[in-house]
C-alpha positions as CSV (number, residue, x, y, z in Angstrom):
1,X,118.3,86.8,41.0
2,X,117.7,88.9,43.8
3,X,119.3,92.6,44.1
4,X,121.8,92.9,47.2
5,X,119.2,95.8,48.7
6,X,116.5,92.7,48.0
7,X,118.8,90.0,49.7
8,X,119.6,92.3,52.4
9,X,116.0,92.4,53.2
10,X,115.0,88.9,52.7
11,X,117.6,88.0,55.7
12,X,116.7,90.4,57.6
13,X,112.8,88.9,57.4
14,X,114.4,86.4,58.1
15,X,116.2,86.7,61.0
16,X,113.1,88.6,62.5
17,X,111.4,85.8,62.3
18,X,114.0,83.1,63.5
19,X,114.4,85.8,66.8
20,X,110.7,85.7,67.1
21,X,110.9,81.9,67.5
22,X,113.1,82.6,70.8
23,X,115.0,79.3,70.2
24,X,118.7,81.2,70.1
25,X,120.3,81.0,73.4
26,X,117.6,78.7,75.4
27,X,118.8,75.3,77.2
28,X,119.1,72.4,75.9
29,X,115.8,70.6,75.4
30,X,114.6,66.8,75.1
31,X,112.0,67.7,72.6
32,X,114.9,68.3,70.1
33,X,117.7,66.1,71.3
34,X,115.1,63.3,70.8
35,X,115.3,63.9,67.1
36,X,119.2,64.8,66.6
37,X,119.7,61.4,68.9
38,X,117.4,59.6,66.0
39,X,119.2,61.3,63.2
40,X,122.5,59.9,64.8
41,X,121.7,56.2,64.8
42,X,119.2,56.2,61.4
43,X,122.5,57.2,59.8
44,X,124.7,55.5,61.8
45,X,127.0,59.0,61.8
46,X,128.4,60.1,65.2
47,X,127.2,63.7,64.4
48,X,124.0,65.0,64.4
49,X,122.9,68.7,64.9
50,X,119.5,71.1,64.6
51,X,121.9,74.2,63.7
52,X,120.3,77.7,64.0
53,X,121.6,80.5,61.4
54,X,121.9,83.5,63.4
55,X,123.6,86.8,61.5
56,X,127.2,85.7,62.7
57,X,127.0,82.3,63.6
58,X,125.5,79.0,63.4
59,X,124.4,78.0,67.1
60,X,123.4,74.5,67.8
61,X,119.8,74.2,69.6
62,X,120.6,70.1,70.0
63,X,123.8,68.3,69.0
64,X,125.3,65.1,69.5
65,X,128.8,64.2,69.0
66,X,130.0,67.8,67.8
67,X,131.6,69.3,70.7
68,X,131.7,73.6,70.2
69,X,128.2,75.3,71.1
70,X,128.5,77.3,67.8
71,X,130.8,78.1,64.9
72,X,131.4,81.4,62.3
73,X,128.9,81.3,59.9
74,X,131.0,81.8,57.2
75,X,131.9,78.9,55.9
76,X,129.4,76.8,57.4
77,X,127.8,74.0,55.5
78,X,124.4,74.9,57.5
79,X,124.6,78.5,56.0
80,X,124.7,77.6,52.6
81,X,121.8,75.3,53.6
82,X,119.9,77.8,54.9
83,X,121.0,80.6,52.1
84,X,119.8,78.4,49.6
85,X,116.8,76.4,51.3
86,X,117.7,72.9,49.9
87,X,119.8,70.0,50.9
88,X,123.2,70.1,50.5
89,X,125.3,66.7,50.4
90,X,129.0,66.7,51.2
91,X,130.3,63.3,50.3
92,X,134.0,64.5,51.1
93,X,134.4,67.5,52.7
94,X,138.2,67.1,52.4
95,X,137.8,67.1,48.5
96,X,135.7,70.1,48.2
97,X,137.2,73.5,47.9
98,X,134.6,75.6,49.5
99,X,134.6,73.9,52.9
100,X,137.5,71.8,52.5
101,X,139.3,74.7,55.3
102,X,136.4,75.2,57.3
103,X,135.7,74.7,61.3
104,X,133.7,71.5,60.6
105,X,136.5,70.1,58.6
106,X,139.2,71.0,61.2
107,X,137.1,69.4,63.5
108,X,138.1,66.1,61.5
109,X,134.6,65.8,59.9
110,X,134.7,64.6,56.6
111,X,131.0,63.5,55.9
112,X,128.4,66.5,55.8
113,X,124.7,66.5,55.1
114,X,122.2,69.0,56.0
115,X,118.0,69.5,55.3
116,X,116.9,73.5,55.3
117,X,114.6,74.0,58.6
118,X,111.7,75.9,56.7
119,X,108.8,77.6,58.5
120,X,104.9,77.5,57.5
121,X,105.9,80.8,55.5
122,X,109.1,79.4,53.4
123,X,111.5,81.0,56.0
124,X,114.4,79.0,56.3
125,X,116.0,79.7,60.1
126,X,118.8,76.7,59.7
127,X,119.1,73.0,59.1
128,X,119.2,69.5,60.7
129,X,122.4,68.5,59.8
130,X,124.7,64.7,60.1
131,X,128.6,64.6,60.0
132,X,130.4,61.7,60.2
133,X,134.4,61.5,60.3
134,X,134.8,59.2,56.7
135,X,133.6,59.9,53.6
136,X,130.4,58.5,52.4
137,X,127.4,58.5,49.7
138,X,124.5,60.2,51.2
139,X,121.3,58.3,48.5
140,X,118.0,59.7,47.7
141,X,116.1,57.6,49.9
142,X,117.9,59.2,53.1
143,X,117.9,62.5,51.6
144,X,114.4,62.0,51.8
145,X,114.4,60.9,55.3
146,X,116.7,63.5,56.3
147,X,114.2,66.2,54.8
148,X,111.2,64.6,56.7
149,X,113.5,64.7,60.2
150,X,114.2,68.6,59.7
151,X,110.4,68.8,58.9
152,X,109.7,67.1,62.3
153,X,112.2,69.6,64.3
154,X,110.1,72.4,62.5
155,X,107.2,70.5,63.7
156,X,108.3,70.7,67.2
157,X,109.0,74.8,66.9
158,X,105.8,75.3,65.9
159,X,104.2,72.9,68.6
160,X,106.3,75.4,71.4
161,X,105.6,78.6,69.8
162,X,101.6,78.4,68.4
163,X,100.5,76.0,70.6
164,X,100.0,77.2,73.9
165,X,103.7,77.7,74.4
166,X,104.8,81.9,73.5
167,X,101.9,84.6,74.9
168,X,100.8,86.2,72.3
169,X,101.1,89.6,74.7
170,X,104.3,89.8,75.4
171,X,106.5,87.6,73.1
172,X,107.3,85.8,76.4
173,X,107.3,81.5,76.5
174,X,104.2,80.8,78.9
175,X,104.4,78.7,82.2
176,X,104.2,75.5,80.0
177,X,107.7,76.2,78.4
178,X,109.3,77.0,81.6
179,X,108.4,74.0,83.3
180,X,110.0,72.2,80.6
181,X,112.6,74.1,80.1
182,X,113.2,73.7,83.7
183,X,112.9,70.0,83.3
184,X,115.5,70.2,80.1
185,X,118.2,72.0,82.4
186,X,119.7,69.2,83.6
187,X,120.9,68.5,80.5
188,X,123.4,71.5,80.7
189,X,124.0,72.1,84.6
190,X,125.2,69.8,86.8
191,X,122.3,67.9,89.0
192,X,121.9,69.2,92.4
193,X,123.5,72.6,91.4
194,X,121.4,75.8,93.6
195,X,119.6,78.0,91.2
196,X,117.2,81.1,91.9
197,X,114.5,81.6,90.5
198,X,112.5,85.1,90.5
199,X,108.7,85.8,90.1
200,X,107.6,88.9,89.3
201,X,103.8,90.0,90.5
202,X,102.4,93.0,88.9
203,X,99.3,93.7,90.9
204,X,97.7,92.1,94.0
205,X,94.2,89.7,92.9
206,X,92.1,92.7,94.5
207,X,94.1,95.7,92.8
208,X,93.3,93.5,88.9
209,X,89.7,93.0,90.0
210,X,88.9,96.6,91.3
211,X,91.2,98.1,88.0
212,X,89.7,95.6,85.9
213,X,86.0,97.0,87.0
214,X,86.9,100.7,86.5
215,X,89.2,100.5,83.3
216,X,88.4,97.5,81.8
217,X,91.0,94.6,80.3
218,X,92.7,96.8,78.4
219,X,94.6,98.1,81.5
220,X,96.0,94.8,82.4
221,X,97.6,94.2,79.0
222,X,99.1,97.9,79.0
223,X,100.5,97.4,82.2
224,X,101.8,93.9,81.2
225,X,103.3,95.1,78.0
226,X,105.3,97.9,80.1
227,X,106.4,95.2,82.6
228,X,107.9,93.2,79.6
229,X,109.6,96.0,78.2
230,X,111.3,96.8,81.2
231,X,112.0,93.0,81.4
232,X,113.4,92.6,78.3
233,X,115.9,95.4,78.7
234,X,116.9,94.1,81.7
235,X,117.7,90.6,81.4
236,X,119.2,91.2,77.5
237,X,118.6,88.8,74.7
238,X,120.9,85.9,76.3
239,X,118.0,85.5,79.2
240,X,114.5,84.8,78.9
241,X,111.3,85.6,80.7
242,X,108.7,83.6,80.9
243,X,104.7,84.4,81.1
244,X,103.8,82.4,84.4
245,X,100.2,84.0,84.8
246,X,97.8,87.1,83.8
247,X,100.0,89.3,85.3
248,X,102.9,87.0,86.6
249,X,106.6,86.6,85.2
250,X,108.8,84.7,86.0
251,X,112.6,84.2,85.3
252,X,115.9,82.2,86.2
253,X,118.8,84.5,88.2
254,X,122.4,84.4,86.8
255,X,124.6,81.2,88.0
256,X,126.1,81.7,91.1
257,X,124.7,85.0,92.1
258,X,125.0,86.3,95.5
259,X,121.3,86.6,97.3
260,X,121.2,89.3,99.4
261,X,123.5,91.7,96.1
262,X,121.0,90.5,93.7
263,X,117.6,91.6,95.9
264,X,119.0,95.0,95.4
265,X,119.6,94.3,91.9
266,X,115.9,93.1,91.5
267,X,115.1,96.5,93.7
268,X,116.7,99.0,91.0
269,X,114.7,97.0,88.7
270,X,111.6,96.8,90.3
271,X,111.8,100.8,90.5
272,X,112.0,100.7,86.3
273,X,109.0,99.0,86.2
274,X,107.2,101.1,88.4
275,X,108.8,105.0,87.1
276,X,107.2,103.9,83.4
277,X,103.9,101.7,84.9
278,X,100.9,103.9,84.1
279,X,99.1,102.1,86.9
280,X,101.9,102.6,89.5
281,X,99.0,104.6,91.9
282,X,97.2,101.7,91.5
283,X,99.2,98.6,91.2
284,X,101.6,97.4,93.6
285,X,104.3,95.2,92.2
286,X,106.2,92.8,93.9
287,X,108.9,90.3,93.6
288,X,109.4,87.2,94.7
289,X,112.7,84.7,95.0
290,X,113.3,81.2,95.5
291,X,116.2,78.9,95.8
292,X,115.9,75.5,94.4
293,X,118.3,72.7,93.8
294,X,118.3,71.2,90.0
295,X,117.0,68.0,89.5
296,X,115.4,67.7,93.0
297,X,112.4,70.2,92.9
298,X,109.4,69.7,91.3
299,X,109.1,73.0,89.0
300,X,105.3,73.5,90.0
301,X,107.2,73.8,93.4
302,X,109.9,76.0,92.6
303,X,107.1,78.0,91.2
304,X,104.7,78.1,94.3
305,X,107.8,78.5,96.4
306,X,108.2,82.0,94.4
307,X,104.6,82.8,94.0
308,X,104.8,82.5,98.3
309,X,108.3,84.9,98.4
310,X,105.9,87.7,96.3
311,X,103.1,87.4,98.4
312,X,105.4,88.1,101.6
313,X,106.8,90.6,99.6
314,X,103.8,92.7,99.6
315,X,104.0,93.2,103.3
316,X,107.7,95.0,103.1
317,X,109.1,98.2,102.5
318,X,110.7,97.1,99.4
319,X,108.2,94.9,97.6
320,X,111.3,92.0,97.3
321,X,111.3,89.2,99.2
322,X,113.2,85.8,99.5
323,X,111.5,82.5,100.1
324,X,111.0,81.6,104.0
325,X,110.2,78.3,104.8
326,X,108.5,79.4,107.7
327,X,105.9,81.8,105.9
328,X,105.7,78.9,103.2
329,X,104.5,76.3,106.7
330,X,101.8,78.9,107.5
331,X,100.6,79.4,103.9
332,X,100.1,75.6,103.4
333,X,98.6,75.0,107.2
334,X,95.7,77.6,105.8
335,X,95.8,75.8,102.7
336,X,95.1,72.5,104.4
337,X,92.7,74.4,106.7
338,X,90.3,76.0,104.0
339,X,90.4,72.3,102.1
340,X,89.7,70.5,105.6
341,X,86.9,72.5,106.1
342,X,85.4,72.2,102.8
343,X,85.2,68.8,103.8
344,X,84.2,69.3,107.2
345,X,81.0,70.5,105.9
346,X,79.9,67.4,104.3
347,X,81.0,65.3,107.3
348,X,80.0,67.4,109.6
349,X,80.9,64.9,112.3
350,X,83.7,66.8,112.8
351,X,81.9,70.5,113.5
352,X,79.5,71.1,116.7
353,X,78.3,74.4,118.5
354,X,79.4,75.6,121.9
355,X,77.0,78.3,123.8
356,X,78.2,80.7,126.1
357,X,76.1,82.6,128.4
358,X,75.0,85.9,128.7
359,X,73.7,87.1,132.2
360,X,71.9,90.4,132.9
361,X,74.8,91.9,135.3
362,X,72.3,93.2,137.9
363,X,70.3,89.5,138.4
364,X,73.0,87.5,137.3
365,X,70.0,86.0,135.4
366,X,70.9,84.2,132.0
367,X,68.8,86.1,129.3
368,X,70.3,84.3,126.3
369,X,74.0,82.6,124.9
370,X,75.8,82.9,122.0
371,X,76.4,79.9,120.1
372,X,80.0,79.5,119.3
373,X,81.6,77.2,115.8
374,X,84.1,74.4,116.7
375,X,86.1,72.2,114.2
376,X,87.8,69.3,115.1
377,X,89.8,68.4,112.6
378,X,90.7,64.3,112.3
379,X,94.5,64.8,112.1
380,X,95.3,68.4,113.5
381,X,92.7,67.8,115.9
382,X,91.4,70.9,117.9
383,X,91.6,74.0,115.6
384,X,91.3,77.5,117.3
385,X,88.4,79.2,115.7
386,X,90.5,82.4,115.9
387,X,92.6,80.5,113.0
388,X,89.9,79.2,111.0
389,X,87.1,81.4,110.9
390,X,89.3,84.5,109.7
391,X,89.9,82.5,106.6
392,X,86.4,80.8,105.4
393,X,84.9,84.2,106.4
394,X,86.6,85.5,103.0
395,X,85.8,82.7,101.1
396,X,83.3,81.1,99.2
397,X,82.8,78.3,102.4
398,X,81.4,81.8,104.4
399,X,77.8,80.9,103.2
400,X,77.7,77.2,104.1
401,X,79.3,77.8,107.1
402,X,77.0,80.7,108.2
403,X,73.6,78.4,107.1
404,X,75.0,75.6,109.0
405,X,75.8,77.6,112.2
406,X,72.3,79.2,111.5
407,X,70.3,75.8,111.0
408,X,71.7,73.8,114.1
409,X,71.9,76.3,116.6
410,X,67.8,77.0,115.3
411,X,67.9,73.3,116.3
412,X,68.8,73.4,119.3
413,X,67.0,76.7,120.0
414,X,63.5,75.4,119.0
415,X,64.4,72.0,121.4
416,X,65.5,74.6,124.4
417,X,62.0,76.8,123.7
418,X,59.8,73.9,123.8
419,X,61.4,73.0,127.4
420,X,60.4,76.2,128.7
421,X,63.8,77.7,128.2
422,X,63.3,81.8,127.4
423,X,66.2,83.0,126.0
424,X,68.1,84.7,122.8
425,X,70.5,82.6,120.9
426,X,73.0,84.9,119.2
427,X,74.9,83.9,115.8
428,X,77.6,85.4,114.3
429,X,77.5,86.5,110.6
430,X,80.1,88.1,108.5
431,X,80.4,90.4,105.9
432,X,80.3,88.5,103.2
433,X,77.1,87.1,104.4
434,X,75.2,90.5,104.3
435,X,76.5,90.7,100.4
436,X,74.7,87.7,99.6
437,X,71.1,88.6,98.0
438,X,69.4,85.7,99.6
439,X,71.1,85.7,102.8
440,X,67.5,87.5,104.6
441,X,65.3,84.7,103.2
442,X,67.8,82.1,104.1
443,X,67.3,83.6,107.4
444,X,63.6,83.7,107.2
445,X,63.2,80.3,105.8
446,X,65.0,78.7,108.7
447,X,63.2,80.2,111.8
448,X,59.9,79.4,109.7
449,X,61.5,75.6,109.1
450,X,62.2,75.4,113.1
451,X,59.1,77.1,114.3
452,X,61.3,79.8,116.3
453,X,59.8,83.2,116.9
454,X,62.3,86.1,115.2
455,X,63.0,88.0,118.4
456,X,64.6,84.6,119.8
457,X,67.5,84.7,117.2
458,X,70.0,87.8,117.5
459,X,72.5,88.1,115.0
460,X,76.2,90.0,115.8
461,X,77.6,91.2,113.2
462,X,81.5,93.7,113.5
463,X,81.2,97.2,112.4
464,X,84.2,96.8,110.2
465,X,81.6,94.5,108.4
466,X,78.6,96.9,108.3
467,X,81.1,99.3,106.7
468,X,82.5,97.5,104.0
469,X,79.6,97.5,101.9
470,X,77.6,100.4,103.8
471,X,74.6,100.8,101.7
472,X,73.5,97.3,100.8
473,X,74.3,96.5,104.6
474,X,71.9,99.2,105.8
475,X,69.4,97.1,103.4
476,X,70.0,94.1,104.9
477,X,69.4,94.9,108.8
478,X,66.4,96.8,108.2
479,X,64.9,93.9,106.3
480,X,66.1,91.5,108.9
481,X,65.1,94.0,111.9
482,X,61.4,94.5,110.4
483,X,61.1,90.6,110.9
484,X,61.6,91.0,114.3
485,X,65.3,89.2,114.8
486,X,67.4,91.6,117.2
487,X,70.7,92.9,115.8
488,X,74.1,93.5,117.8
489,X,77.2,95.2,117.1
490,X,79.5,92.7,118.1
491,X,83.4,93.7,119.4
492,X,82.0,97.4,119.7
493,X,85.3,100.0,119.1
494,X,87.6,98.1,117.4
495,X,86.5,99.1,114.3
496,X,86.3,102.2,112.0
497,X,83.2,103.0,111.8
498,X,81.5,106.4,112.0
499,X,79.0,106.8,115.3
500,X,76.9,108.9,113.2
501,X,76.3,105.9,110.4
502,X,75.7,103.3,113.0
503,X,73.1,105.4,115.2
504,X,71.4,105.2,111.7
505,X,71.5,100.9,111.4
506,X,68.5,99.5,113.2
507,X,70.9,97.8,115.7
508,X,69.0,96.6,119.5
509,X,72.3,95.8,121.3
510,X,75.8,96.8,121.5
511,X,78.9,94.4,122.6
512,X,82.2,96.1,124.2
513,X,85.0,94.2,122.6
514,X,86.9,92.1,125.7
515,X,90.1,93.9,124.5
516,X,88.4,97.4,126.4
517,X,86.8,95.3,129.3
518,X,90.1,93.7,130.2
519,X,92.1,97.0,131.2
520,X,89.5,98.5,133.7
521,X,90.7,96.9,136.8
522,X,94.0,98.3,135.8
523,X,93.7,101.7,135.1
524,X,91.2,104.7,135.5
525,X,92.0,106.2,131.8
526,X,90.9,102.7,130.6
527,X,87.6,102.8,133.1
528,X,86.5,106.3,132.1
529,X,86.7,105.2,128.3
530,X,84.4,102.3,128.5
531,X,82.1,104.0,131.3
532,X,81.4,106.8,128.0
533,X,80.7,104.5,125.7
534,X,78.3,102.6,127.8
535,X,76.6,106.2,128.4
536,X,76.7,106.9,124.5
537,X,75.0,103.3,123.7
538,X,72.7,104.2,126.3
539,X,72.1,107.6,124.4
540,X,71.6,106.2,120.8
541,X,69.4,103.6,122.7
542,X,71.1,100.4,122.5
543,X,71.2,98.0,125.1
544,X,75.0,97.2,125.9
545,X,76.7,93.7,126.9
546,X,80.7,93.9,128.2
547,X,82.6,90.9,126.8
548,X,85.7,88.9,128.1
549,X,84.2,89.8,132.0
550,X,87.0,86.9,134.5
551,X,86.6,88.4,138.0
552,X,84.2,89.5,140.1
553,X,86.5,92.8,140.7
554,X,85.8,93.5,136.9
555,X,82.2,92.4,137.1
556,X,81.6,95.2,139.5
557,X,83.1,97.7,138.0
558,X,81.1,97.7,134.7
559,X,77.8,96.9,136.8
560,X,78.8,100.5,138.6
561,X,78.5,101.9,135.6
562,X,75.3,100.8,134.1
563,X,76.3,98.1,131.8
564,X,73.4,95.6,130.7
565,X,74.6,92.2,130.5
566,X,77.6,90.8,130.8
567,X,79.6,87.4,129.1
568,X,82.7,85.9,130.7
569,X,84.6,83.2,131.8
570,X,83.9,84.6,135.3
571,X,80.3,84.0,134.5
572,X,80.6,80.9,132.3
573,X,82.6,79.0,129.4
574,X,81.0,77.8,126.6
575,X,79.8,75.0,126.8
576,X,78.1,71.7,124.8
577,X,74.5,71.9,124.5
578,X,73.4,69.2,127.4
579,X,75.9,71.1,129.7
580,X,74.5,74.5,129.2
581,X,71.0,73.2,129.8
582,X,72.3,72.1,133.0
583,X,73.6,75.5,133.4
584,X,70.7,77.5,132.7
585,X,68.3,75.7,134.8
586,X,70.7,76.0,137.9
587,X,71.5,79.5,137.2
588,X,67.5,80.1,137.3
589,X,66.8,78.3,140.3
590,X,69.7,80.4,141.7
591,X,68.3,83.8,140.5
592,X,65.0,82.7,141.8
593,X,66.0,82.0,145.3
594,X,68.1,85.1,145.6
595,X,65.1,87.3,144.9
596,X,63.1,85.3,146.8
């Protein structure tokens, strides 16, 4: 016989391990009412219960047909079950003077019977127990079947908690046990009753990868294992968290809280977590909340919904955000946009090239176009490239996009050279394309493929590009420049760049963003800025081109002071290929007569 010190430390393993099960407390759940439900009609008893043995009480994870929640523990069949790790058999409780004064036989029970829940390690955290309200013999053979039935509930504890269910980081249940826990709280709260749930994003994808790179994995547990800490603190043992991603958690508000009382709730809170983050100069956390109504949303939607709310929340002052359906529309129109074009470039049907002219502003003869990406999508129809293009440029679609662009507007050029057309086709590439290793010999390969000379293709390329990746940039132009394609600074001055670093790239031509070309008929501030940095292009020996040109008034002006070329609705939209051939030729018969 054990030693009361002994006992007192055998139930104290014990209950460590019953609270590292995180079963007390949770919602109801299918996965075990499936069972008790069984062990009801198998027995034909009304009562059937998986009781858990907690240090006070005996709380019931599934019952059916007992009415209370929970009962003392003291004097509890289910204790003794559990205290002694065997079946116990109560043919009468009324007859037996341990229990015959006890909550289950003031209940009117009169039939007990209970098998000890036992985990892989002997543990015993309760039993699966069957009342019935007459007395009755309980034989071997369903003593037997009632042991195999507690072994099945154990079964199912295990499945939740070693297989794929509890993160092994944080002690939380994973994204698998919330959904169907989610699922499972219908059971307990009335369908169609308005819950909130809140997400809780530790770091933004770029701030994991970059700390990731420099500190290594180790960093995202430690600032995961602080997060939780905080967590648990916060939301007490009566609440769970759950372990939604890497570095996402996720967890059900109180019933019936008040929205706009609880974000500053969530505020306080999201302060703990950042005062004892280690990474709190490096990470930005954020919290997201969403509304959803039980038993009508999906809970991969209630999910997203809160995964949205955190990402707006990263663009507040307070990092805590509640859903909006209206940032939720936009999120999903990109969404749909990325995925339509993804398949836009396997029918490509649906994509063509526009070319704009570019006319040298003293002849008003057309030395070259740019070509110009349009999408036509088959249900949204007509999408703006100013809405597309800042999306695939990011992604992984920017290098089948650019190769595309690259290859038919190469087709067309080499068709317009072999006319007799002289001009310079410009493309637009992106930053992510001057990352890619191969992007050069791409290049290469395709004028050798169409039989174009190099110094017919100019590519434009943003500053704001060049400088993200500075170095390998520089790389990139002076291989593509020593092949004889021109290079342009494309929307010149709306970027950061330093003067002194791009005098340095081996750029041929610079282009005044339209923003600066569009305020010099209006004011002589505006005028004097572009007039200096059409001198200072000059200077570092670029030619310049003004963008966005729609009057002659404006045309003019930036002719008076010494710009190249110009493009411009004033000079010409873009236009399909057939109808800027018809352009081009006019515009040189034009240029022709005039200086004849």
């Amino acid at each position: 016989m054990s030693s009361p010190d002994e006992a007192q430390q055998d139930e104290a393993v014990r209950l460590a391990a019953l609270q590292e099960l995180r079963l007390l407390d949770t919602p109801a759940s299918e996965s075990f009412d499936r069972i008790t439900r069984m062990a009801s009609q198998l027995f034909g008893l009304p009562g059937a219960a998986v009781s858990l043995t907690d240090h006070d009480r005996q709380w019931f994870k599934s019952r059916v047909g007992i009415d209370v929640a929970s009962m003392p523990r003291e004097g509890a069949p289910c204790a003794e079950v559990t205290d002694t790790r065997d079946v116990l058999v109560l043919p009468d409780i009324a007859q037996d003077p341990a229990y015959r004064d006890s909550p289950l036989a003031q209940s009117g029970a009169r039939f007990y019977a209970g098998a000890p829940l036992l985990t892989q390690n002997g543990l015993a955290i309760g039993a699966l127990c069957v009342t019935g309200a007459e007395p009755r013999q309980f034989s071997a053979a369903e003593t037997a079947t009632l042991r195999d039935m507690a072994a099945m509930v154990m079964a199912q504890v295990e499945l939740q908690h070693a297989h794929g269910r509890i993160d092994p980081l944080t002690g939380f249940p994973n994204r698998t046990q919330f959904v169907e826990d989610l699922n499972d709280l219908v059971l307990t709260d009335p369908n169609g009753s308005q819950r909130l749930v809140v997400f809780v994003d530790l770091a933004s994808p770029e701030e994991l990868s970059h700390t990731a790179r420099v500190m290594g994995a180790s960093f995202l547990d430690e600032l995961v294992r602080e997060a939780a800490g905080v967590l648990r603190t916060a939301l007490g043992p009566a609440r769970t968290a759950y372990m939604i991603g890497a570095s996402q958690i996720a967890f059900l508000a109180p019933r019936d809280v008040v929205e706009e009382s609880y974000i500053g709730l969530l505020a306080s809170m999201l302060a703990a977590i950042r005062a004892k983050a280690s990474s709190r100069f490096v990470t930005t956390v954020a919290i997201g909340l969403a509304p959803f109504t039980l038993g009508e949303t999906e809970p991969s939607d209630v999910l997203r919904l809160a995964h949205c709310a955190a990402e707006d929340a990263r663009l507040t002052d307070t990092k805590v955000s509640l859903y909006s359906s209206t940032q939720d529309a936009l999120q999903r129109r990109r969404f749909d946009l990325l995925n339509g074009f993804g398949q836009a470039l396997e029918e490509v049907s649906q994509l063509h090239l526009v070319f704009q002219p570019r006319v040298a502003l003293d002849t008003g003869l057309c030395l070259g176009a740019e070509a110009l990406l349009r999408w036509t999508h088959p249900e949204l129809g007509s999408v703006s490239p100013g809405e597309f293009i800042p999306l695939i440029e990011r992604m992984a679609l920017a290098k089948p996009t650019t190769t595309w662009v690259l290859d038919t507007a190469l087709t067309q050029l080499a068709s317009w050279l072999a006319e007799g057309m002289d001009l310079v086709l410009s493309v637009n590439v992106s930053a992510g394309n001057l990352k890619e290793a191969d992007f050069v010999d791409r290049v290469l390969g395709l004028l050798a493929r169409h039989s174009v000379p190099a110094h017919h293709l100019e590519l434009e390329v943003t500053e704001s590009a060049v400088m993200e990746d500075a170095g390998h940039a520089l790389e990139q132009l002076q291989r593509l420049s020593s092949a004889g394609i021109r290079l342009a600074i494309d929307d010149f001055g709306t970027g950061y760049s330093s003067l002194s670093y791009l005098q340095a790239l081996p750029f041929d031509v610079v282009k005044i963003d339209r923003s600066f070309i569009a305020g010099c008929s209006e004011g002589a501030r505006q005028r004097s800025l572009v007039a200096t940095m059409i001198t200072l292009s000059h200077d570092l020996g670029y030619r310049v081109v003004a963008e966005g040109i729609e009057t002659q008034e404006t045309a003019d002006l930036i002719l008076g002071m010494g710009c190249d070329e110009s493009q411009g609705y004033f000079f010409g939209r873009p236009m399909q290929a057939e109808a800027f051939k018809s352009w081009y030729q006019a515009n040189r018969t034009h240029s022709s007569s005039t200086a004849a």
